[in-house]
C-alpha positions as a printed NumPy array, in Angstrom:
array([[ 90.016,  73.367, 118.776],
       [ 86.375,  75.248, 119.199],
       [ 88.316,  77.599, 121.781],
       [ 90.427,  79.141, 119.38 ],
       [ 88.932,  80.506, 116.643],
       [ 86.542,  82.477, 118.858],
       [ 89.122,  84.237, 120.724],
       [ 90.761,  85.486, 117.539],
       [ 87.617,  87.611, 116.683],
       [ 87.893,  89.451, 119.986],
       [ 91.131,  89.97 , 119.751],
       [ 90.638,  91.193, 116.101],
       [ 87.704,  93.903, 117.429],
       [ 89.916,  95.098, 120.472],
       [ 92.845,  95.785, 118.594],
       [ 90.964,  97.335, 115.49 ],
       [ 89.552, 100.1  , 118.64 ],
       [ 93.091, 100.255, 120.207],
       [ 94.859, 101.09 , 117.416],
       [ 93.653, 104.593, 116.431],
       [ 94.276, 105.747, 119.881],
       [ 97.814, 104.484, 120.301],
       [ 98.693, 105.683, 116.841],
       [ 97.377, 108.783, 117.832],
       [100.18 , 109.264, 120.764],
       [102.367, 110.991, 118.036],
       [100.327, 113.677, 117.593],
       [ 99.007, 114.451, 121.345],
       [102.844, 114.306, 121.771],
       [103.224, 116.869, 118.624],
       [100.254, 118.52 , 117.95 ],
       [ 98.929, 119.461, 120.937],
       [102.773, 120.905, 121.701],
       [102.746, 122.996, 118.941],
       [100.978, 126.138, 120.319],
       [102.514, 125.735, 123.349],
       [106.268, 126.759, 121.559],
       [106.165, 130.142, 121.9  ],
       [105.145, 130.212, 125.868],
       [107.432, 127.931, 126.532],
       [110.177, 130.148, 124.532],
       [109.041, 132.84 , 126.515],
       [109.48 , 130.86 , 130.253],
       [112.676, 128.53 , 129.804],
       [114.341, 130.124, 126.537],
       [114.121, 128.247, 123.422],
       [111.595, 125.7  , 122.707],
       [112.536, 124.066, 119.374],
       [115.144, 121.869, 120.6  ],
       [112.598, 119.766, 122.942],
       [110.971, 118.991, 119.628],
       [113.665, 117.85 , 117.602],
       [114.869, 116.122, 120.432],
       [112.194, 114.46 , 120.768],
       [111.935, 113.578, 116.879],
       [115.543, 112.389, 116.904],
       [115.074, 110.06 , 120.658],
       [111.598, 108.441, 118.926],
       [113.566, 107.737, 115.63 ],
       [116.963, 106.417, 117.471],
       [114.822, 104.136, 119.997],
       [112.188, 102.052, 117.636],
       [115.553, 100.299, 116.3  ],
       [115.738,  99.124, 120.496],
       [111.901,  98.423, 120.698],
       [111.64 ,  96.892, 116.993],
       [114.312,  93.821, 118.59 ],
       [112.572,  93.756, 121.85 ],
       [109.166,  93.453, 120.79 ],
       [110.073,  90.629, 118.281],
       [111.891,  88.524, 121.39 ],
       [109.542,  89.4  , 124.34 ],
       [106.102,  89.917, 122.617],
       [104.19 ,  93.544, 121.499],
       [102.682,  93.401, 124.649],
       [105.041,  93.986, 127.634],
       [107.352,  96.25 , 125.741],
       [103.401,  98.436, 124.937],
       [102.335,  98.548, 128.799],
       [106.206,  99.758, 129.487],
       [106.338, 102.654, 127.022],
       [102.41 , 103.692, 127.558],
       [103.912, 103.497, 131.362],
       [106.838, 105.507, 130.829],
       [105.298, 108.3  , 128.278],
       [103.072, 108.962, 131.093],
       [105.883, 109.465, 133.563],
       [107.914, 111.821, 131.025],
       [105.107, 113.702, 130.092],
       [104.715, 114.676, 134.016],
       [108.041, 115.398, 134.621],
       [108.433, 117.439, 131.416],
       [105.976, 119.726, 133.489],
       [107.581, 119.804, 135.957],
       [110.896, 121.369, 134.227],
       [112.66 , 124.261, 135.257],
       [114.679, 124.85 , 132.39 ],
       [115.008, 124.366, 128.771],
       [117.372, 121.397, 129.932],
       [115.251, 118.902, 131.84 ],
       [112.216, 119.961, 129.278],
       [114.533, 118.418, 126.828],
       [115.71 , 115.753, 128.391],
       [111.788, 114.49 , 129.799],
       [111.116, 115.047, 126.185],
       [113.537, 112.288, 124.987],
       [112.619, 109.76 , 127.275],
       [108.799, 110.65 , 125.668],
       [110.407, 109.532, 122.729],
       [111.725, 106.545, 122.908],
       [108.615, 105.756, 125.37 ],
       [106.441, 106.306, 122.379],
       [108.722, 104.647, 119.8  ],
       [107.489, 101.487, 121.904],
       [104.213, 102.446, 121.406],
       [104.429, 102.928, 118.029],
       [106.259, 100.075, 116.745],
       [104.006,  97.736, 118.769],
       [100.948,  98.737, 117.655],
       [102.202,  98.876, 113.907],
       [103.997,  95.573, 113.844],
       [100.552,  94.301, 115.759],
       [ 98.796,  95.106, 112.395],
       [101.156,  92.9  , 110.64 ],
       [100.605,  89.866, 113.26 ],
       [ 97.258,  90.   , 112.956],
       [ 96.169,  90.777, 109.34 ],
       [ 97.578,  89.808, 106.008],
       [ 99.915,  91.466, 104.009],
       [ 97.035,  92.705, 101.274],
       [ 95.232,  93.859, 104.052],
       [ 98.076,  95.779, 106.04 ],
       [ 96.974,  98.911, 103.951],
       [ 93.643,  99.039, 104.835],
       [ 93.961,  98.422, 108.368],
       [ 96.619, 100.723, 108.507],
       [ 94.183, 103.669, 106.753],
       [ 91.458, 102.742, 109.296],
       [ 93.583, 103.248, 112.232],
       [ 95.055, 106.366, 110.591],
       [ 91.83 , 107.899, 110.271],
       [ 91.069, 107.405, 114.137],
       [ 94.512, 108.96 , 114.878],
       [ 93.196, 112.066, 112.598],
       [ 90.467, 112.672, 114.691],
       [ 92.657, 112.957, 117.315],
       [ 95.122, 115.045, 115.473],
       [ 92.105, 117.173, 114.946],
       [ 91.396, 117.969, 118.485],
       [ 94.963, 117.739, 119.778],
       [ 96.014, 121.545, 118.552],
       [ 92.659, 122.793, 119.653],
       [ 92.946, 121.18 , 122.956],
       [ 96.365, 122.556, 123.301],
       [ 95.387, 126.084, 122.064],
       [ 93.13 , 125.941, 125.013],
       [ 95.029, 124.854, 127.416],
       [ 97.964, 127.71 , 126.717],
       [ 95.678, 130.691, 126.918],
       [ 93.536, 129.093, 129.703],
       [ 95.663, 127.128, 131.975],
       [ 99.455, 127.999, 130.845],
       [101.992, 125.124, 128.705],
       [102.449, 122.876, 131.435],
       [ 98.749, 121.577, 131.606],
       [ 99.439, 120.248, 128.323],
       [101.912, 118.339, 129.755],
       [ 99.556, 117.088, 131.957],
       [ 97.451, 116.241, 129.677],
       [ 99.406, 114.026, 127.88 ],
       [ 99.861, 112.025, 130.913],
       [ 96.483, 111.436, 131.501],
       [ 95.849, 110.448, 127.891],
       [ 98.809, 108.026, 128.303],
       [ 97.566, 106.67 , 131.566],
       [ 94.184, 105.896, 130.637],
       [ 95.459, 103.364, 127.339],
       [ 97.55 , 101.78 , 129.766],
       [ 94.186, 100.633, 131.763],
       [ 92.659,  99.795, 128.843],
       [ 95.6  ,  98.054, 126.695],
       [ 96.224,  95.927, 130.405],
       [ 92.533,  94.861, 130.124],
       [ 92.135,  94.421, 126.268],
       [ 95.635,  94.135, 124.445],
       [ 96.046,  90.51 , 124.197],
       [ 99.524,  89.354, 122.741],
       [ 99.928,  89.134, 119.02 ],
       [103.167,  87.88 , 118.373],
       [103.428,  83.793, 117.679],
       [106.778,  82.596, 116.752],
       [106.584,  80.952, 113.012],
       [106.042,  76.996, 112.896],
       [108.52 ,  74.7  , 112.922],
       [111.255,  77.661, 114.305],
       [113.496,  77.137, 116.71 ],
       [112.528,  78.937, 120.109],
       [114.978,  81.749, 119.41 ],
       [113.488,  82.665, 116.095],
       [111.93 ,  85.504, 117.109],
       [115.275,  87.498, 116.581],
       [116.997,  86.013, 113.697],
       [120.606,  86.45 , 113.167],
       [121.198,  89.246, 110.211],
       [117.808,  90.48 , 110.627],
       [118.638,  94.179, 110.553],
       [120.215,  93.124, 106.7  ],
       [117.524,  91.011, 106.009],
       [115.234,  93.752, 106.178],
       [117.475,  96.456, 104.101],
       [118.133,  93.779, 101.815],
       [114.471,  93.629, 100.954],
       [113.398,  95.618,  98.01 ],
       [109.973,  96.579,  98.704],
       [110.87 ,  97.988, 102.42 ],
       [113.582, 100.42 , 101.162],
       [110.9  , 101.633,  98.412],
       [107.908, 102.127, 100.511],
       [109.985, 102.879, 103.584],
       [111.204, 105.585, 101.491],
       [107.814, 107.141, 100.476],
       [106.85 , 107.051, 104.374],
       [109.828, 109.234, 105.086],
       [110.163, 111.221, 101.941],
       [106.159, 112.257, 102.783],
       [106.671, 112.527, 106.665],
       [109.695, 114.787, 106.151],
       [108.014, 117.277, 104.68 ],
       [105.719, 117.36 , 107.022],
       [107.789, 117.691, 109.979],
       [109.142, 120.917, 108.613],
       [105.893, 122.258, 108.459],
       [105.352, 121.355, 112.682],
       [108.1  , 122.49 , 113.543],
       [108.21 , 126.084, 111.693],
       [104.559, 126.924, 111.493],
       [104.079, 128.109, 114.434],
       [107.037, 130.263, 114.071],
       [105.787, 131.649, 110.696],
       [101.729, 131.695, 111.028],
       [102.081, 133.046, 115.085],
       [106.156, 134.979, 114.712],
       [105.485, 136.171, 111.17 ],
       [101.986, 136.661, 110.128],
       [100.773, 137.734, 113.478],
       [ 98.705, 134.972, 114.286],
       [ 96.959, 134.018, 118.036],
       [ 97.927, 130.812, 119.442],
       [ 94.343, 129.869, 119.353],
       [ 93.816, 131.161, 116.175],
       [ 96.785, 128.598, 114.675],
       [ 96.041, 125.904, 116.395],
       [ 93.147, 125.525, 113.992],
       [ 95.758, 125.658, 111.05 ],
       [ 97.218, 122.072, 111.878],
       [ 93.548, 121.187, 113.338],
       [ 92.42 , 122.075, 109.289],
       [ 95.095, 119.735, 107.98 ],
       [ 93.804, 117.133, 110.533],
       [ 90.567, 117.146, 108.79 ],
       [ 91.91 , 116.846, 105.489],
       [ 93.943, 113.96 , 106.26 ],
       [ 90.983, 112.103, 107.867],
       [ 89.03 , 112.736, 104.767],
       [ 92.547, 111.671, 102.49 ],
       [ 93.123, 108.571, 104.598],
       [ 88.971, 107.516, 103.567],
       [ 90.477, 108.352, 100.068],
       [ 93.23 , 105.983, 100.217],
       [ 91.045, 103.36 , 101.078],
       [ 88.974, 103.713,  98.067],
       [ 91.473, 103.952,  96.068],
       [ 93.415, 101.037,  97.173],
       [ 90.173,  98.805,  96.436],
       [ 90.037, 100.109,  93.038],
       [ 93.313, 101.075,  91.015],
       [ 95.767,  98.76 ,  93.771],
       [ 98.818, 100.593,  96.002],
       [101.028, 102.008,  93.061],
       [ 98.399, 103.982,  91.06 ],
       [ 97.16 , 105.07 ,  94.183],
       [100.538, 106.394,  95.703],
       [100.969, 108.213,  92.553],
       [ 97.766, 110.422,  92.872],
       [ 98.981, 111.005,  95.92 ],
       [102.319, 111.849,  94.758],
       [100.98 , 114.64 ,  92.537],
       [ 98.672, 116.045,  95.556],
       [102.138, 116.25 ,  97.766],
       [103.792, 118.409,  94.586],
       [100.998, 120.412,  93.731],
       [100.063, 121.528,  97.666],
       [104.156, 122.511,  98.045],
       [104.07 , 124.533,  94.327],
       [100.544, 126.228,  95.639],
       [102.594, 127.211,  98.909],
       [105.873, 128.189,  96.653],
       [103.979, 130.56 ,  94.629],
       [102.056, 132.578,  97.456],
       [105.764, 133.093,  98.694],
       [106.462, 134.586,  95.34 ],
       [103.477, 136.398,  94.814],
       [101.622, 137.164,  98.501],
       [104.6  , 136.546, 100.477],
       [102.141, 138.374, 103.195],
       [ 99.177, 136.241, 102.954],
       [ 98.412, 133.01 , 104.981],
       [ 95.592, 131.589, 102.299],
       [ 98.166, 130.011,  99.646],
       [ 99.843, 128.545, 102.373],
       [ 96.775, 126.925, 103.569],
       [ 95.51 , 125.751, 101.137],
       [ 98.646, 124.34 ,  99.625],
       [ 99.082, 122.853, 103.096],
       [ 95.958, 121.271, 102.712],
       [ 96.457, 120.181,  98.914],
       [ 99.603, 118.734, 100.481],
       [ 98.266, 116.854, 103.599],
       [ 96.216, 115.204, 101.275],
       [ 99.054, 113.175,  99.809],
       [100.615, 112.692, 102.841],
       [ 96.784, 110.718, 104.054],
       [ 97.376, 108.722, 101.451],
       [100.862, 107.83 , 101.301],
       [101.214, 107.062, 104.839],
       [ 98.891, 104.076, 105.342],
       [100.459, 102.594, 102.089],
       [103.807, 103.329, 103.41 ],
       [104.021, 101.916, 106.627],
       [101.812,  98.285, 105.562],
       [104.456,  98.263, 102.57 ],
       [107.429,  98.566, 104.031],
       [106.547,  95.32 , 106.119],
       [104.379,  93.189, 104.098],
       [107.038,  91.507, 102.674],
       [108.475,  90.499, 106.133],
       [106.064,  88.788, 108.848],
       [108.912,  87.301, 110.735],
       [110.634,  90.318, 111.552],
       [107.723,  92.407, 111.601],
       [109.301,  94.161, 114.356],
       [112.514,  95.275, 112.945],
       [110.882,  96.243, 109.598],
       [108.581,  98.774, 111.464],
       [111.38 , 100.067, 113.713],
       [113.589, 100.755, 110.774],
       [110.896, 102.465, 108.461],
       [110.033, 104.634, 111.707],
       [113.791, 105.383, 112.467],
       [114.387, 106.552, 108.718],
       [111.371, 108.664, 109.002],
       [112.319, 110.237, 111.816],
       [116.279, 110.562, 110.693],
       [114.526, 112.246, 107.46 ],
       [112.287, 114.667, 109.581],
       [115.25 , 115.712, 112.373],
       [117.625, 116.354, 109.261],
       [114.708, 118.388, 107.652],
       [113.781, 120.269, 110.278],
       [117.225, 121.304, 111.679],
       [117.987, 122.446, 108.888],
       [115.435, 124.455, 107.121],
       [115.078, 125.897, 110.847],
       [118.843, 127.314, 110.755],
       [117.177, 130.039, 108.377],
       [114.455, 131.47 , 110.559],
       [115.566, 133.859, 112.838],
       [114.469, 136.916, 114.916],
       [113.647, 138.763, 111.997],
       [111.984, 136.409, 109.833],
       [113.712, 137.846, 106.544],
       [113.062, 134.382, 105.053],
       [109.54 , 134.807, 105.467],
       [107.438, 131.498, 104.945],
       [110.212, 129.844, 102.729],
       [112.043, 127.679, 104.919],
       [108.739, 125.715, 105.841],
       [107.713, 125.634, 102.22 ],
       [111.26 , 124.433, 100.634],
       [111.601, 121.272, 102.218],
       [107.884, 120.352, 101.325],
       [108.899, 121.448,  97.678],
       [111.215, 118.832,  97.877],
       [109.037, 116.049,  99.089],
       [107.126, 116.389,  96.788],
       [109.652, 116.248,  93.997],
       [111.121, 112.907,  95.973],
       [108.088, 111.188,  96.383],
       [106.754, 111.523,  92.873],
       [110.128, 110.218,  91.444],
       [109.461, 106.911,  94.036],
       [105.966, 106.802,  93.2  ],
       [106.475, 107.021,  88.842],
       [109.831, 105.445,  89.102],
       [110.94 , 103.484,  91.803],
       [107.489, 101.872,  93.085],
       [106.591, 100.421,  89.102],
       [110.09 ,  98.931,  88.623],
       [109.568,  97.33 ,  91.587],
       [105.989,  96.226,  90.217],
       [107.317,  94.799,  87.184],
       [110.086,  92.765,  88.588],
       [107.188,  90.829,  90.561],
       [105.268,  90.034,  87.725],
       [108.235,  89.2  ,  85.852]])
């Protein structure tokens, strides 16, 4: 009886250390990608498609790893993905063509959908559901830090050491959480009491979880916000290096900018969620997300040549996003412990099915030329923002009220 509430604590401060740097596998997987596009065009032909296929193999392969992790444990199906995003990211180095970049980039994806879903549905197993949003900003604020280095480091490592290094890098940031989750990642997952042993994947549980109210709302904000976002990793380097003339250094400090604001939003959201609760704060947020897209809309209309009102709407913009995302992702599973696993894998695949949709096809109107200027990375923000403050005015206090009621 003495035993075990001691090890709970260390388990607690382990995980609370872990989990900014395995949320932060996304963006060394994205981020630090980014300004290696256009090299990588240059080399194998075009680069865009390893990114969307990735997107679309992380979004298809948390609905595998939500199941698994709920019937083996968060911990073996963690040490395989950290193991296998570490393999991918070397042989997507290695590539020789546009083909195997792709397909090294897909198995990074569903190798990091196991990350990801572990780690979130981990929050869930060890913290309550009022406290899911908290944690959730904590860790997100860690993974900003990373974001914030991850462009820069990848800026770097194109002009000083060519794209593949960045590769390589991954690998070894992937390699070195493996040694440290084998060591410190203790399993989090306990069957309820009184289930049977096969509890830990319910029959139904896929309908379970879409039958639940509160996961389609805030699973909905989380993919509404992340969306937008997408668009805007996936075309900016096309518009801030292809059309306003940028360096790849230079733009990797553009989504290394954002990184800061989102650290700073995601302190924000905490602050907020102690004072005003998760629906008034979504809703500041939701007017950030609008008013950062309209900023960006007008500089196309009025300095379509200009890169400031698309920075700072970006920024305006990326505050929102700190502060829907935490809420968003603790919200969409608070309402389901038992199947904390399927609830995170099917808010991550709908984020991911929103950003692949997005992205592919706002991208069918760049081309060579860029006659579209900045506008197809600024539309489908526009319309995030428009989405997520009709969830966050409409759809989140309905929900509200039919609680208290």
């Amino acid at each position: 009886m003495s035993g075990a509430p001691a090890s709970q604590p260390r388990r607690g401060i382990a995980f609370a250390m872990l989990l900014p740097l395995l949320l932060a596998a996304q963006p060394v997987a994205t981020d630090s990608y980014l300004p290696a596009l256009p090299e990588i065009a240059r080399d194998l032909g075009s680069a865009s498609s390893s990114l969307t296929v990735f997107i679309l193999a992380f979004g298809v392969a948390q609905l595998l790893c939500g199941p698994l992790a709920d019937r083996f444990g968060r911990r073996p199906v963690l040490l395989a993905g950290l193991g296998a995003y570490a393999v991918a990211a070397l042989g997507c180095a290695l590539a020789g063509s546009v083909l195997l970049l792709a397909a090294g980039r897909a198995v990074q994806g569903f190798a990091m959908a196991a990350i990801l879903v572990c780690s979130r549905a981990a929050v869930r197993d060890l913290y309550p559901a009022h406290q899911g949003p908290q944690v959730m900003a904590r860790g997100l604020s860690g993974l900003g830090v990373v974001a914030l280095m991850s462009p820069l480091l990848g800026a770097w490592g194109v002009q000083a050491l060519g794209w593949r290094w960045v590769l390589v890098g991954m690998a070894v940031y992937a390699l070195v959480l493996l040694g440290l989750c084998w060591h410190s990642f203790a399993e989090t997952h306990r069957p309820m009491q009184g289930d049977a042993p096969d509890a830990s994947a319910p029959r139904g549980s896929a309908r379970e979880v879409w039958c639940n109210r509160p996961f389609r709302a805030w699973a909905s904000l989380a993919a509404c916000t992340y969306g937008g976002l997408f668009c805007f990793l996936l075309l900016s380097p096309m518009v801030y290096i292809g059309y306003l003339g940028m360096s790849p250094v230079t733009y990797g400090w553009v989504p290394a900018g954002g990184s800061v604001v989102y650290i700073s939003s995601t302190l924000l959201c905490r602050r907020l969620l102690a004072r005003v609760g998760p629906v008034r704060t979504v809703q500041i947020g939701s007017v950030l997300s609008l008013t950062g897209a309209s900023i960006q809309a007008l500089g196309c209309l009025l300095l379509p040549h200009s890169p400031l009102p698309l920075l700072a709407g970006h920024a305006v913009y990326v505050m929102g996003h700190g502060i829907h995302q935490p809420c968003g992702q603790a919200g969409a599973v608070g309402d389901l412990p038992h199947l904390a696993g399927r609830a995170v894998s099917w808010s991550g695949f709908l984020m991911m099915l929103m950003a692949f949709c997005a992205g592919q096809t706002a991208a069918l109107f760049v081309d060579a030329h860029y006659s579209a200027g900045a506008w197809p990375m600024v539309l489908p923000l526009l319309l995030a923002g428009l989405a997520l403050v009709s969830i966050a005015y409409g759809w989140l206090p309905r929900l509200q009220g039919a609680r208290r009621g």
